[in-house]
N, C-alpha and C positions, 0 to 999 in steps of 0.2 A: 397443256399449259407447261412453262419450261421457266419461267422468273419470274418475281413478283416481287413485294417491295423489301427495301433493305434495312435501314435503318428505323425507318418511322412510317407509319402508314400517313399518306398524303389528306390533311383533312377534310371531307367537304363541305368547307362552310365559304359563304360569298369571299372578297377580298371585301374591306370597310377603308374607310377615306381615313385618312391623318388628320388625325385632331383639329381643332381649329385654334388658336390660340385663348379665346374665352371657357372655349372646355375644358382646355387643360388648366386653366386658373380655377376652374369651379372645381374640377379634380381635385386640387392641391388645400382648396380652402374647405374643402368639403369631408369631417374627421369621422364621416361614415362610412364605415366600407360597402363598398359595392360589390354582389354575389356574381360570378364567373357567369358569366351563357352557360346554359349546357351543353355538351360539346353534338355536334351533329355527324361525326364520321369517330373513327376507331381513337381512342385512347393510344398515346405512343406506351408501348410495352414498358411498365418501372420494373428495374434490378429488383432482384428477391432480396427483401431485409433479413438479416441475424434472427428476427426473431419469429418470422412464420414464413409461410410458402401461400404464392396463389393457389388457387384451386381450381378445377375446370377447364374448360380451355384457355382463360386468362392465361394456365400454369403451360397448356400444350402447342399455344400459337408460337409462342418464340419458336422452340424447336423444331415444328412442321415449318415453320419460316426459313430457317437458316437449312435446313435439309433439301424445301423445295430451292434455293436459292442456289447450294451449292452443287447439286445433282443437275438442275436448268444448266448452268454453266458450263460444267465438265462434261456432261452427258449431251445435251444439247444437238451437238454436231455429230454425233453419230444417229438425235433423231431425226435430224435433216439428211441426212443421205439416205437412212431408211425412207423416208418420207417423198423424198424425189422419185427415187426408184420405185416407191409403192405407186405413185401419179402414173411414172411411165408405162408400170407394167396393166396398172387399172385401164386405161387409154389402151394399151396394146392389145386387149381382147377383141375390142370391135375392131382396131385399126389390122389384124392380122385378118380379116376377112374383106379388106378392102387389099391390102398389099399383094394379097396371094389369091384373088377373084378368080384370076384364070383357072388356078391348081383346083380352087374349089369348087366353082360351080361351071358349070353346062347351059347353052339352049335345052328346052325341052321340045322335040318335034314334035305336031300334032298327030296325036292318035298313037304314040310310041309308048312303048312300056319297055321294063329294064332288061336286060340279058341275065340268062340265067350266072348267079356268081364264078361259077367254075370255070366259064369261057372267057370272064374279067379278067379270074385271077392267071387263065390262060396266057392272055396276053398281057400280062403285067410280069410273068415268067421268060416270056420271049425278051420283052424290054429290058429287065434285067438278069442275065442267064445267071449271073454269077451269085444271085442271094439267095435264098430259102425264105420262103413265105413263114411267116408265124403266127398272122392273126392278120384279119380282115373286117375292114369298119363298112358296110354297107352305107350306101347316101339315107340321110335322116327323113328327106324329104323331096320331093320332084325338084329337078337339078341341081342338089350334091350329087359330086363326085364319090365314088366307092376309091377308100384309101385301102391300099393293100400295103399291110408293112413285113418287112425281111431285115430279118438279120445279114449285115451286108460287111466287109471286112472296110470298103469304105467309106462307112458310115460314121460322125464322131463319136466318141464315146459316150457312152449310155445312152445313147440313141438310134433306134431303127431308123430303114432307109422306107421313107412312103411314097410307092406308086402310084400314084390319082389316076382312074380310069375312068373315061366318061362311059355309063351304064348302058347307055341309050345304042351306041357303037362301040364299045371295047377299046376307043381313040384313047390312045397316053397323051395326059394332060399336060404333066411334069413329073418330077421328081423332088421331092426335101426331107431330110432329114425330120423327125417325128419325136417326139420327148414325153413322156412321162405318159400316165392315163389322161389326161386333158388331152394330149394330143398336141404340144406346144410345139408349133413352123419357129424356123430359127430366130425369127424376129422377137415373139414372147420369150421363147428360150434364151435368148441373149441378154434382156431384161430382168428376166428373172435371174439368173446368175449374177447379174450386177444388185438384185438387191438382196441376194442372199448372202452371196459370199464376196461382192465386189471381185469376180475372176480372179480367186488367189485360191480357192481350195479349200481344205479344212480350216486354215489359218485363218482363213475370210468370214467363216461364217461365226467367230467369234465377236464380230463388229457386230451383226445382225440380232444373236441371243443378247446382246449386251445392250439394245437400244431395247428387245421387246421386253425385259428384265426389269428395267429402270421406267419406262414407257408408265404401266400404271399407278407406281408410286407417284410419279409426276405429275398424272394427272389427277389424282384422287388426292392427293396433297394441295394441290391447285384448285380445288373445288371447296375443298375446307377452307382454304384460306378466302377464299370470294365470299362464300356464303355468310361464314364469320364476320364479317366487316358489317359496321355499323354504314347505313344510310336513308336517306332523308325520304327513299320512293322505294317501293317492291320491282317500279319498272328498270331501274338504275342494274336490279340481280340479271334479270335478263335480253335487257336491248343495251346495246353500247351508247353513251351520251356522244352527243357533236360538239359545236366549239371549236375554236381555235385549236391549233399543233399543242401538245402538250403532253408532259408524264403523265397527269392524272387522265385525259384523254386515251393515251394509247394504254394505259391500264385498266380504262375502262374496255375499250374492243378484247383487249389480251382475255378477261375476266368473264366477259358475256360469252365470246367465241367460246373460252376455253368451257364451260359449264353445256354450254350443247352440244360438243362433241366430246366429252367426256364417256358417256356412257361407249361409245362407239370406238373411241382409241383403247379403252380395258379391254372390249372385245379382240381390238385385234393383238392386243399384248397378250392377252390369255390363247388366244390363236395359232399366235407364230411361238408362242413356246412349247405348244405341245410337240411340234416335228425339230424344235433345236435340239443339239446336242448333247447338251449335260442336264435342263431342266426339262428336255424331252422325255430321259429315260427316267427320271423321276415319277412324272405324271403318266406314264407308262403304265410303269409300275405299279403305281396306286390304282389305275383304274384296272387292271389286272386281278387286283388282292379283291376288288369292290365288283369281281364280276362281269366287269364292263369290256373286256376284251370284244374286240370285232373278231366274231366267230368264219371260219376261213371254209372255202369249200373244197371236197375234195374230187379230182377227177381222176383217180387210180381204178384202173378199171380191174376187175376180180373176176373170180370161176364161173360167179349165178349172171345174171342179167334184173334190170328193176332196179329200182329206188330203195329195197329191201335187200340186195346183196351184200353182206358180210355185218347183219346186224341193223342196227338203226341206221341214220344215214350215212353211206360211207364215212364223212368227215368228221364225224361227231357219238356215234357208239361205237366203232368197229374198233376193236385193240389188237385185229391182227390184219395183217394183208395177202391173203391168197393170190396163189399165181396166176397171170393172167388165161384167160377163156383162149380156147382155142381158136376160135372164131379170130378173136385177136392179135394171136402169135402167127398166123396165118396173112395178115394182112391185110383181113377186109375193111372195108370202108365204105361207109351209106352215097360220102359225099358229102359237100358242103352244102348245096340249097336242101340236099334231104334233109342234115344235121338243122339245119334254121327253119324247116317245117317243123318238126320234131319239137326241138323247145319252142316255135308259136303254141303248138299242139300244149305244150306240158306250162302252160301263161307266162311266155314271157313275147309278152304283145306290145312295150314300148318300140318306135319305129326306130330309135336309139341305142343300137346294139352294138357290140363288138365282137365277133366269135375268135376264139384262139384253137390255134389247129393243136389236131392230138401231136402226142410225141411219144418216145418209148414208154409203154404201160399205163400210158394214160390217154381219156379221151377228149373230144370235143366241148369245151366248155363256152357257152352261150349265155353274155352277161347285157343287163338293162346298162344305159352310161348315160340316161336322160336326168341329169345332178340339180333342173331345175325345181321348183314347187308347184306338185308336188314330186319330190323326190321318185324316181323308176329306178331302181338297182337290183332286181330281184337278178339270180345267176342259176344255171343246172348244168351239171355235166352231163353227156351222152356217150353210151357206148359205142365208138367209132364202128362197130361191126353190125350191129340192127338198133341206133337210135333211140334204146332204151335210156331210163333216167337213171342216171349212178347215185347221183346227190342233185340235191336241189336246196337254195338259199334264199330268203324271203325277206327286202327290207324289212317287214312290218314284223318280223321276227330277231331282228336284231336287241340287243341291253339298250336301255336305255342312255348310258354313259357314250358307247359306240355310236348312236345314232346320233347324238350331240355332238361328238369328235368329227363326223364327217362330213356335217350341214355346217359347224364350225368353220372346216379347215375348205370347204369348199365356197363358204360365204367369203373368207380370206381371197382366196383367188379371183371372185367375181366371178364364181359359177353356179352359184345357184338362186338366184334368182336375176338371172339374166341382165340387159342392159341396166337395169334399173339396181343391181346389184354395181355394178362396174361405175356408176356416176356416184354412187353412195361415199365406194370406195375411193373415188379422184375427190371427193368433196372433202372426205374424214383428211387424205393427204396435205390436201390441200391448206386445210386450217390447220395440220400440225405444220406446214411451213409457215404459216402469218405468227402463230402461237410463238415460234421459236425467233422470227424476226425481231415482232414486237418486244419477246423479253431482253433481247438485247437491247432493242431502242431501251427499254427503262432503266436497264444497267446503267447507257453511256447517259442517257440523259439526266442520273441520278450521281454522278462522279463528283468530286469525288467520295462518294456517301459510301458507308462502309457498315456488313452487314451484323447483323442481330450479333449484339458479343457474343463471346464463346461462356461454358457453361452452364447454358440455360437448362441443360437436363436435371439441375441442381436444383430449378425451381419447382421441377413435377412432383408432387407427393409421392410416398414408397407404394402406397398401395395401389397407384397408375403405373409408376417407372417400372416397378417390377416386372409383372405382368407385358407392359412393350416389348422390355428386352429381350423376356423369352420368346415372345412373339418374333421381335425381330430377327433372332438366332432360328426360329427354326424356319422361317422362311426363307434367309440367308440360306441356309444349309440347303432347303429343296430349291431353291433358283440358287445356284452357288454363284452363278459370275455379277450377280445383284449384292452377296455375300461377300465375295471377293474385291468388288469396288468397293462396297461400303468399308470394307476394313482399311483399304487404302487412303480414303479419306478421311478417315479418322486420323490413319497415320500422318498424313502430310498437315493436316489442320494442328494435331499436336507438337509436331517440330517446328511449326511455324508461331505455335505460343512459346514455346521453349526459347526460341529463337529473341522472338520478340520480348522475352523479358532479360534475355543479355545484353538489348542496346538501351542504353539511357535515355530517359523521357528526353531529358532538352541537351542542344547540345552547348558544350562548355562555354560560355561568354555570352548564350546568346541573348535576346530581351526576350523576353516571356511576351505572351497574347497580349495584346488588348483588352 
């Protein structure tokens, strides 16, 4: 939800005919008053008098009104570009296994089974002399491709160069460039840059924390305001009314829409803010303090051999690092399909793996990457010299905080629960762009209406008002650039009261209303 009304909520009661001229003469001769209807949709908000204050929400709708009003407005277009770009890149998950079909998949020939990895990654070495291998993605399933990725000097930056090898013959499939643990071909990866940082950099990704920032307020503010609203059916809260083109019409779809994907746009505000910037390293922080750090493995490999060398698990008791085994300063090495017997052996049995080759003093680490439900992440390190366990990491071992941040940030991407994940995500998109259309149509269709006076914080009780501000302040302060707009429009809304009480109500000569 992104606008909603401005001056006066729209009321819903039928239109009624013009008088007829005998009614209105029984009107006039008739010296009994007649008692009001009762009204059938919301009351227009009255000024607080001199001598009390509303109370309840009577006192808090103005204010969530003029807030969802003026944050819709200003914010708005930065949640439509979030919002296109979330569609494209939601869409570019399936659409990158259609674009890149060749790199990815193979015929399977009858009766064939895969090559041992080593003679892949052999020939993945011939095809490109010039890289160094660093990690190898084995095919998930009969005809994927085994990606071998290298760091490559013509590789773009932050990204490995991936060699696709068909399994079945060692035949190179292609070549593409490789991005992040998802594994994102240049297509998502392109996508995704435009809706992080719109290809500008640091500077970019200041648009993106600044839509997912204001994102929940919006919509949780737009959920009070719906639900609040007086009307005549319980179906009116949840199904949008038909009828003719109309404000009250597209305020009804704005309203309905915005209330069922409400829950599901907070999710991904609270999503995309955990890996932003400035309210990243907040929410960091705190889950840190609260324990919840995702605990790291370690693959440094030491004097002993076993899961039990230098204490509890390397990663997580050892407080010193011994120098490596001789075994190791030597140069040995099991190999790669020995190393991926080894962790099947030690359970790590998803068909969804990724192995990273050792490097100086450390060894073989062999991680689950299957992010659907249920979740496979479990990782071990291996002694490059005989296959032993150094460390070993256990999803179902993970804090609780940890395990939430990365079924989170992986439901974000539309990876963890697969297609059905990724239409979710095109659908949530999708209604934040009708969301943010229609609150314009109500704008223009509402012109020249003008919104909730200013003030209205005047009408909230102290023992409400209080309590928000600091609320607000310290939210502000943990999402700062949510803090940093809000103070800004504070500021330009006050010079523009400033402003507006320097020009005189009418101007000199002229005639007054009607």
């Amino acid at each position: 939800m992104t606008l909603d009304d401005l001056a006066r909520p729209e009321p819903d009661r039928p239109a009624t005919a013009a008088p007829t001229p005998t009614q209105t003469q029984a009107q006039t001769s008739d010296p009994t008053p007649t008692p009001d209807p009762a009204p059938t949709s919301d009351p227009a908000p009255n000024p607080a008098s001199a001598s009390g204050r509303a109370r309840g929400w009577a006192a808090l709708r103005p204010l969530v009104l003029r807030l969802h009003f003026f944050a819709g407005v200003l914010v708005a277009p930065f949640l439509l570009v979030a919002a296109v770009s979330g569609l494209l890149y939601a869409l570019g998950v399936p659409a990158e296994k259609l674009v890149y079909a060749h790199e990815l998949e193979v015929p399977v020939p009858e009766g064939a089974t895969a090559l041992p990895l080593e003679r892949q990654v052999a020939a993945a070495r011939a095809a490109r002399p010039g890289g160094t291998v660093t990690a190898v993605w084995p095919g998930a399933e009969p005809g994927a491709t085994t990606r071998v990725l290298m760091a490559d000097p013509e590789a773009p930056e932050g990204t490995s160069m991936g060699v696709f090898v068909d399994p079945y013959t060692a035949a190179i499939r292609g070549e593409l460039p490789s991005y992040g643990s998802s594994g994102a071909l240049p297509l998502r990866t392109w996508v995704s840059g435009l809706h992080v940082d719109l290809h500008l950099g640091e500077l970019g990704r200041n648009y993106s924390e600044l839509a997912a920032s204001w994102l929940w307020v919006v919509a949780l503010g737009g959920v009070l305001l719906w639900v609040g609203r007086r009307r005549r059916s319980r179906r009116s809260l949840l199904l949008p009314e038909g009828g003719p083109k109309s404000r009250r019409r597209t305020l009804s779809w704005h309203g309905a829409v915005g209330l069922w994907a409400a829950a599901g746009l907070v999710a991904l505000s609270a999503t995309g803010l955990t890996w932003s910037r400035y309210a990243g390293e907040n929410i960091g922080g705190v889950q840190d303090g609260l324990g919840g750090a995702t605990p790291k493995l370690s693959a440094t490999v030491t004097s002993g051999t076993g899961a039990g060398a230098g204490g509890e698990h390397a990663g997580h008791g050892a407080g010193h690092h011994p120098a490596p085994s001789q075994a190791a300063a030597a140069g040995a090495d099991i190999g790669l399909d020995r190393a991926v017997a080894a962790a099947r052996a030690a359970g790590i049995d998803s068909p969804s793996i990724a192995v990273v080759l050792p490097a100086d003093g450390s060894g073989y680490v062999v991680k689950e990457t299957d992010k659907q439900f249920p979740a496979e992440l479990d990782s071990v390190a291996l002694n490059p010299a005989d296959g032993t366990v150094l460390d070993e990491l256990r999803f179902a071992d993970y804090p609780l905080l940890a395990k939430l941040t990365r079924i989170g940030i992986d439901a974000h991407m539309g990876l963890y629960l697969g297609l059905f994940n990724q239409l979710a995500l095109a659908a949530l998109a999708l209604a934040l762009i009708l969301l943010v259309v229609w609150g314009y149509r109500m704008w223009w269709l509402r012109r020249p209406g003008r919104p909730v006076a200013r003030g209205t914080w005047r009408r909230v009780p102290p023992a409400t008002l209080l309590p928000l501000l600091a609320g607000t302040a310290l939210v502000g302060w943990f999402v700062p650039l949510l803090g940093l707009s809000l103070v800004a429009f504070l500021a330009v809304d006050l010079a523009l009261a400033l402003l507006a009480r320097t020009r005189p109500t009418t101007r000199p000569g002229a005639r007054p209303a009607d």
